[in-house]
N, C-alpha and C positions, 0 to 999 in steps of 0.2 A: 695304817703304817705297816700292819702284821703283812698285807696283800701288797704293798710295795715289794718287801724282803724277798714275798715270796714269788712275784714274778722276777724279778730278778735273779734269783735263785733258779728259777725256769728257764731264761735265755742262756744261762750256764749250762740247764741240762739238755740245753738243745744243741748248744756250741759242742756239746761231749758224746749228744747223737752224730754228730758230724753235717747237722742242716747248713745250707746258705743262708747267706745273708738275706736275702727277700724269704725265705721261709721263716726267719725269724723272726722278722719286723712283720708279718704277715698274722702269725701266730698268736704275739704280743699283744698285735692291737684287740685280735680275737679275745684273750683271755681277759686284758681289759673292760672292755664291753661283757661280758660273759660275768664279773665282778659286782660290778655297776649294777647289771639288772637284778642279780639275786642277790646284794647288797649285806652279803655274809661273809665270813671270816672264811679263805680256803682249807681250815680244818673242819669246820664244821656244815661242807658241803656235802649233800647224801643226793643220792637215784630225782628223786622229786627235780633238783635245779637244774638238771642237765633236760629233762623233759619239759620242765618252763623256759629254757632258752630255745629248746627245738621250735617250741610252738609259736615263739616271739620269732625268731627268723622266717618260718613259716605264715607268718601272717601280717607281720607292719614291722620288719626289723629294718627294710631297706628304704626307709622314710616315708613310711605310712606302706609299703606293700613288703610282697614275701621276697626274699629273695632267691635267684635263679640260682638254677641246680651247676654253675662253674664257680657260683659263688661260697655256694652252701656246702661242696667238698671237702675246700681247706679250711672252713669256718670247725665242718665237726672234727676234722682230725687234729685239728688244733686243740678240741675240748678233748679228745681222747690218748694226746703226750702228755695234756695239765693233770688228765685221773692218774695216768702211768706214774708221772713225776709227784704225784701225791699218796702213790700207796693204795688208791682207794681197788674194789673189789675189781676185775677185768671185767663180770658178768656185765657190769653197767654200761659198758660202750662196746654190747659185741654187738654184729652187722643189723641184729633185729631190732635195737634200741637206735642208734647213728643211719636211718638207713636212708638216701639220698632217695628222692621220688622219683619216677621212671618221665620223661619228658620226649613230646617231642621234639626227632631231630632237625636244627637249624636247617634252612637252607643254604646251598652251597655258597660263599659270596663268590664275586667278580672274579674271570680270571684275566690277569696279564698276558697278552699276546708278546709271542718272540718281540715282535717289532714294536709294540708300546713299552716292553721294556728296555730295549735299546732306545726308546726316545727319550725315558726318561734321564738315562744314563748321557747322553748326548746335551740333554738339556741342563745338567748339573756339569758341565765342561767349563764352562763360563767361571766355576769356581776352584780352585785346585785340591784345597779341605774337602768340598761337597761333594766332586769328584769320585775322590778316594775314598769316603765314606759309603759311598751307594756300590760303588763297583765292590768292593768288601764284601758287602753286606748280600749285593746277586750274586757275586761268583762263588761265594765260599757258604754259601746257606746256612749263615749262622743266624742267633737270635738276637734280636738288639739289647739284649741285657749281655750276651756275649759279647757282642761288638762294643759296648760300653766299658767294659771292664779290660779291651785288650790292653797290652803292653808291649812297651818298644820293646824288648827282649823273648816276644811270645811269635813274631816275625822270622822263618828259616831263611834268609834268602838263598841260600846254596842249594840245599832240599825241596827249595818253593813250598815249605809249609806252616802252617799255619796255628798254635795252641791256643785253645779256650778252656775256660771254666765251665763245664757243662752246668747251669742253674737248676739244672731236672736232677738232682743226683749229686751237685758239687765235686762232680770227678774233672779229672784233666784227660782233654782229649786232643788230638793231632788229628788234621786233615788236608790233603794237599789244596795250593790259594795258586788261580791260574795268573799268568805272566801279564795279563792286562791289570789285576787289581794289582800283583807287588808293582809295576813297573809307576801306576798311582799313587802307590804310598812313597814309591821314592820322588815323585815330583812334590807331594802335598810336605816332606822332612824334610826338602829345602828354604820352604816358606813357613816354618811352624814354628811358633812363639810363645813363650810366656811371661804371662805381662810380669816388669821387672819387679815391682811392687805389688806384693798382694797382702790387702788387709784382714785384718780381722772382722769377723761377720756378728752381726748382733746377737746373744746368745752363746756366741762358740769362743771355745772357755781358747788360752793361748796354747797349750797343749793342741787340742783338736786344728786349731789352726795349722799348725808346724806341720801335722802327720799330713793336713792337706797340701800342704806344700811338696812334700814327698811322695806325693801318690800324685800330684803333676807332672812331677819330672818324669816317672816313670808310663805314665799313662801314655798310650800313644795318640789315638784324639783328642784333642783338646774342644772347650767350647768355645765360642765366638772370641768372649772378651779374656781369652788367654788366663781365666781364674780357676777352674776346675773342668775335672774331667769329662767331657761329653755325655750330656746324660741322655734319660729314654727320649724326653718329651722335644732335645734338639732334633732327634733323626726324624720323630714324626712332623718337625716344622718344616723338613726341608724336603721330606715326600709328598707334604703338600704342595711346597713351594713348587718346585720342577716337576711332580703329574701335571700342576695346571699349566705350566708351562709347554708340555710337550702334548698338550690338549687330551690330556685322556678323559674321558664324561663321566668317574665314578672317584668316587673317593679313594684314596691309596693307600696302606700304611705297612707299616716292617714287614708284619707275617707274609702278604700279598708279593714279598720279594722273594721271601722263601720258598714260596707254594710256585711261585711262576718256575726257578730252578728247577722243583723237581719236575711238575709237568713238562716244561721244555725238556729235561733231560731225557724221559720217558716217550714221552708220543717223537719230538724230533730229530734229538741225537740216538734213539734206540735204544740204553740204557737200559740193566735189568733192574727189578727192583732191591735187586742186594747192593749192586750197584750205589744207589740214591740212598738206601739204607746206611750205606758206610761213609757218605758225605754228608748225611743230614744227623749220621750220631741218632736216630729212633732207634729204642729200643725193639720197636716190633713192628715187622711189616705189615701188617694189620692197621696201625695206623695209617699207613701209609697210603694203603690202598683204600679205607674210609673217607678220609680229608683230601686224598690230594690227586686218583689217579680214578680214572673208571676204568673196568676190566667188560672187555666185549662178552657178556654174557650170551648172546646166540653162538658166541663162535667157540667160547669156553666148554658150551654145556657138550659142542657136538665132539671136542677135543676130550671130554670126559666120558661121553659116548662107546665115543670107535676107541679109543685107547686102551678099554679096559675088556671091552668083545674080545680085542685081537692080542690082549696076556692073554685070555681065558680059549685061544684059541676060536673062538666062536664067530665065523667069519660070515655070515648069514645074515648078522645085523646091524653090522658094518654099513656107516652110511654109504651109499654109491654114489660118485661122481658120474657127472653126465658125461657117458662114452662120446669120444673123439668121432667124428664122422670117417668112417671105413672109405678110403681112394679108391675107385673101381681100377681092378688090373687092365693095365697095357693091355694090346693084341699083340701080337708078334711084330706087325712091321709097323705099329708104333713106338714099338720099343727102337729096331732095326734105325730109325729115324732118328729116335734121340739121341741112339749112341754115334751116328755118322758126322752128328752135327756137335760132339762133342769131341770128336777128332775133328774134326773144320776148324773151329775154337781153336786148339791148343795148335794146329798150325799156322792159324794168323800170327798167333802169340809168338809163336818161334820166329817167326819172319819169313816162312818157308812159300807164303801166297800172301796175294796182296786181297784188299778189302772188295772189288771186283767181282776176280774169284770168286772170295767168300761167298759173297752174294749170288754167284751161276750155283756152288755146289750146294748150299741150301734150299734153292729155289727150285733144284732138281733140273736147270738146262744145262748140264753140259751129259757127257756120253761116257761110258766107263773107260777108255784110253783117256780122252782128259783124266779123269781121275787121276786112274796110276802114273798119270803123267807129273801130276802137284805133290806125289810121293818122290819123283828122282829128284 
């Protein structure tokens, strides 16, 4: 009972750090499980049980194995706002006790080509909701926890933009949304319903009902059956749905919309990376350039090369381009030739000699009174 009060008391002091919603339910369950195993009162937790959950994660916490290190991040920072919110010593979760194992890096997955993602988008036409949820979702490089939570009042249409709840941060951010995805959302607001009756769910007390009621109306996607608001696991049914549709041979899902944006923006449309930076809300280009873009390292190194020779003045080791091939000079009455026939030219042009002509004083048959003669 004492560890009910006090997670409870916990999601209070996380709602007062200022976490989101998925950080806190995230957390929660952490501390739960973190309870459970060392099966003590959270007063009378000391150094020892934070070192028995590490090793439990590390070795069979994720149903019989360890679990990976995206997982093992928020699991320990979660044990280390529970010490915070309990008072206990800081030495016990500094970097050298919490400290995440070094792994190697994933490979990269699948990328979306320009034109499999326009077929995907072509392929969700057929639907006017499906639509407007995917074209959203590419044009505006948001998250699908973002896209889940918008709101019909988080839509500029005058400004064409676009506010989200950033879930990395819980801050509010603005981003311009291009005139294909608004022009979508006004097709998909003319057909959008919600069912006239909605009941109560098993479990959900008539309070929690009501507020879901109220966060329908204002929600702007809806899910299928007109009951609640669009969640994660609708957008990944319908990226299934329309990749297979539009034949693409790899599995698809949200982030793979995100990632395709920025690469398209970058390699196609030219785009800087501050650019992508200010539409995808990353805090650090560095991401950006790990996940999502490859930078021509041969062409980079020589651009770091000759850049810094030619501050330092030091022009000597300066890479050299392969010299143009040198024209050997005219002779004199090659030259005398080109220019003759470049007066020939601009009196065809005038109308001054007809094509004939042209052809005797190039070919060198006629006599110098002809000549001066196609001058009067």
């Amino acid at each position: 009972m004492k560890n009910e009060t006090h997670i409870q008391k916990f999601r209070n002091y996380l709602l007062g750090e200022e976490c989101s919603k998925g950080t806190i339910h995230s957390y929660t369950k952490t501390i739960e499980q973190f309870l459970e195993l060392i099966n003590k009162n959270s007063e009378d937790i000391d150094q020892s049980d934070i070192q028995r959950f590490k090793i439990y994660c590390n070795t069979k916490g994720n149903n019989g194995k360890p679990y990976d290190r995206n997982t093992l991040v928020p699991k320990y920072s979660a044990i280390k706002s529970f010490i915070r919110y309990l008072g206990k010593p800081e030495e016990w979760i500094n970097k050298r006790h919490l400290k995440v194992r070094r792994i190697e890096p994933k490979p990269k997955q699948h990328s979306l080509t320009p034109q499999q993602a326009q077929d995907i988008l072509k392929a969700s036409e057929i639907d006017i909701r499906d639509s407007a949820i995917l074209k959203v979702l590419y044009y505006t490089s948001i998250r699908r926890a973002e896209l889940s939570n918008l709101n019909l009042a988080d839509i500029d249409y005058t400004n064409q933009t676009l506010t989200t709840w950033n879930m990395k941060g819980n801050r509010s951010v603005e981003r311009p949304i291009h005139s294909i995805a608004l022009e979508s959302i006004k097709a998909y607001l003319k057909v959008r319903a919600i069912k006239p009756t909605i009941d109560r769910r098993k479990h959900e007390t008539q309070e929690q009902c009501d507020n879901r009621k109220e966060d329908i109306k204002k929600a702007l996607f809806l899910g299928r059956s007109g009951t609640h608001r669009l969640g994660k696991t609708d957008v990944s049914t319908l990226l299934k749905k329309y990749s297979s549709r539009a034949g693409i041979p790899f599995r698809v899902n949200s982030h793979m919309l995100r990632h395709a944006f920025v690469t398209h923006a970058y390699y196609e449309l030219g785009w800087t990376l501050k650019d992508i930076q200010h539409q995808t809300k990353h805090k650090s280009i560095d991401v950006i350039i790990a996940h999502y873009v490859d930078i021509d390292k041969v062409a980079y190194k020589k651009k770091y090369e000759d850049g810094f020779h030619r501050l330092s003045n030091d022009e000597e080791h300066i890479s050299k381009e392969e010299p143009e091939p040198k024209l050997k000079p005219k002779t004199q009455p090659e030259q005398e030739a080109i220019d003759k026939t470049d007066k020939y030219i601009a009196l065809l042009k005038d109308g001054l000699i007809g094509k004939d002509d042209f052809i005797k004083l190039v070919s060198g048959n006629v006599n110098k009174d002809d000549i001066t003669s196609f001058y009067q």
